[in-house]
C-alpha positions in Angstrom: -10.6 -41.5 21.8 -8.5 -40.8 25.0 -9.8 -37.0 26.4 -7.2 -35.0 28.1 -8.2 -32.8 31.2 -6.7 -30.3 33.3 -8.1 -30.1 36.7 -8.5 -26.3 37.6 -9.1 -25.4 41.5 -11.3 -23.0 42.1 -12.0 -21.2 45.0 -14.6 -18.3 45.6 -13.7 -15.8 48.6 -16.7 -15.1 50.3 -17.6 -11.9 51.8 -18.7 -11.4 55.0 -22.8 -12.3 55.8 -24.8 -8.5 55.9 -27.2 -9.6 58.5 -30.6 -9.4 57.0 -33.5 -6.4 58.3 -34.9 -8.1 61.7 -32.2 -11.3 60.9 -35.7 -13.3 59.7 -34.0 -14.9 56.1 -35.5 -17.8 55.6 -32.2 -19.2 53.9 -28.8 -18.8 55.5 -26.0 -18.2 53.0 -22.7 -20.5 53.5 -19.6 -19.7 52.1 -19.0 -21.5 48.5 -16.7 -24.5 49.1 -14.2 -25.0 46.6 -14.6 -26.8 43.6 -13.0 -28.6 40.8 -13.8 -29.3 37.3 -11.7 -30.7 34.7 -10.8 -28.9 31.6 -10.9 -30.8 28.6 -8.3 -30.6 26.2 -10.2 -28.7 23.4 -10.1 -26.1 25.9 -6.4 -26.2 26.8 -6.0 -25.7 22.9 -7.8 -23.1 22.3 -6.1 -21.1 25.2 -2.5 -21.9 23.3 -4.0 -20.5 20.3 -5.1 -17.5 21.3 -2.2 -17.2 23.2 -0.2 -17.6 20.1 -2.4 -15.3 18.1 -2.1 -12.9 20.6 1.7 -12.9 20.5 1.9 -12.9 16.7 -0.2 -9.5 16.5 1.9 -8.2 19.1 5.4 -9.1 17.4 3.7 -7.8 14.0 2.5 -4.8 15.6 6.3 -4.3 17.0 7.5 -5.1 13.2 5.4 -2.6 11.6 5.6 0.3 13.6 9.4 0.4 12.5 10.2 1.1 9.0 13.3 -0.6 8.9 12.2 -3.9 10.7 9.0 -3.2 8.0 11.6 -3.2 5.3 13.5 -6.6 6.6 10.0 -8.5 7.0 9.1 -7.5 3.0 12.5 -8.6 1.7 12.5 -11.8 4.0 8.8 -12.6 2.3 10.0 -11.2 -1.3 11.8 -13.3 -3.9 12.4 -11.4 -7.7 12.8 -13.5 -10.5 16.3 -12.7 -12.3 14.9 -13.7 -15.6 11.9 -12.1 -15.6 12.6 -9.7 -12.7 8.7 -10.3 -11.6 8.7 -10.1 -7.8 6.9 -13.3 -5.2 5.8 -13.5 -2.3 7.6 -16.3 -0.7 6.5 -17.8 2.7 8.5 -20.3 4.3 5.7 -23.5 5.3 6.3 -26.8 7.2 5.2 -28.7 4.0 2.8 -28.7 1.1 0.1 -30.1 2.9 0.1 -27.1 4.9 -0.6 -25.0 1.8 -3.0 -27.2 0.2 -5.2 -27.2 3.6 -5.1 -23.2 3.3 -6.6 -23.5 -0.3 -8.9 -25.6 0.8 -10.3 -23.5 3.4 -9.9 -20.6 1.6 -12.2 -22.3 -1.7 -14.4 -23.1 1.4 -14.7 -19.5 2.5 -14.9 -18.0 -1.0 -17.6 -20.3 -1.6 -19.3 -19.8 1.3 -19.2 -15.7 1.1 -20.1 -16.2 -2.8 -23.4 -18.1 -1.4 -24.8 -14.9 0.1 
């Protein structure tokens, strides 16, 4: 399994040394020197999530705060049924794998919640 990392730099300002009542520390304090650590990728996925979460809430937000863009997003996400004239909700998914992973982890929750 092949990690990826981001090296991230670092760098701590120090402030300037108080001199110490009757200068008698026993230990000096040195400036921090900069340092590097790499980030792996688990990491660099979770920022692009929540980065993506964060921007979905705030487009949503944006969506339903206006009536009419409220009113677009329900008829974008509603089909009716011209036989029947029963109304869906119809959201547009990569593939069917998609959906059946949501089930899945939806069972998983509702099993999990049911369980305490």
């Amino acid at each position: 399994m092949v990690e990826e990392t981001l090296e991230t730099t670092v760098v701590q300002e120090s402030e300037p040394a108080v001199p110490a009542l009757f200068d008698d520390d026993d230990i000096k304090e040195m400036p921090a020197a900069a340092a590097t650590a790499p980030v792996p990728a688990t990491a660099l996925q979770t920022s692009a999530l929540l980065n993506t979460t964060s921007s979905f809430i705030t487009q949503l937000t944006n969506i339903l705060s206006d009536a009419a863009a409220t009113e677009s997003l329900v008829q974008s996400l509603t089909r009716k049924d011209k036989s029947t004239g029963q109304t869906y909700l119809q959201i547009p998914v990569e593939n069917e794998a998609i959906v059946k992973n949501a089930i899945t982890l939806l069972a998983g929750l509702f099993k999990s919640v049911a369980n305490v």
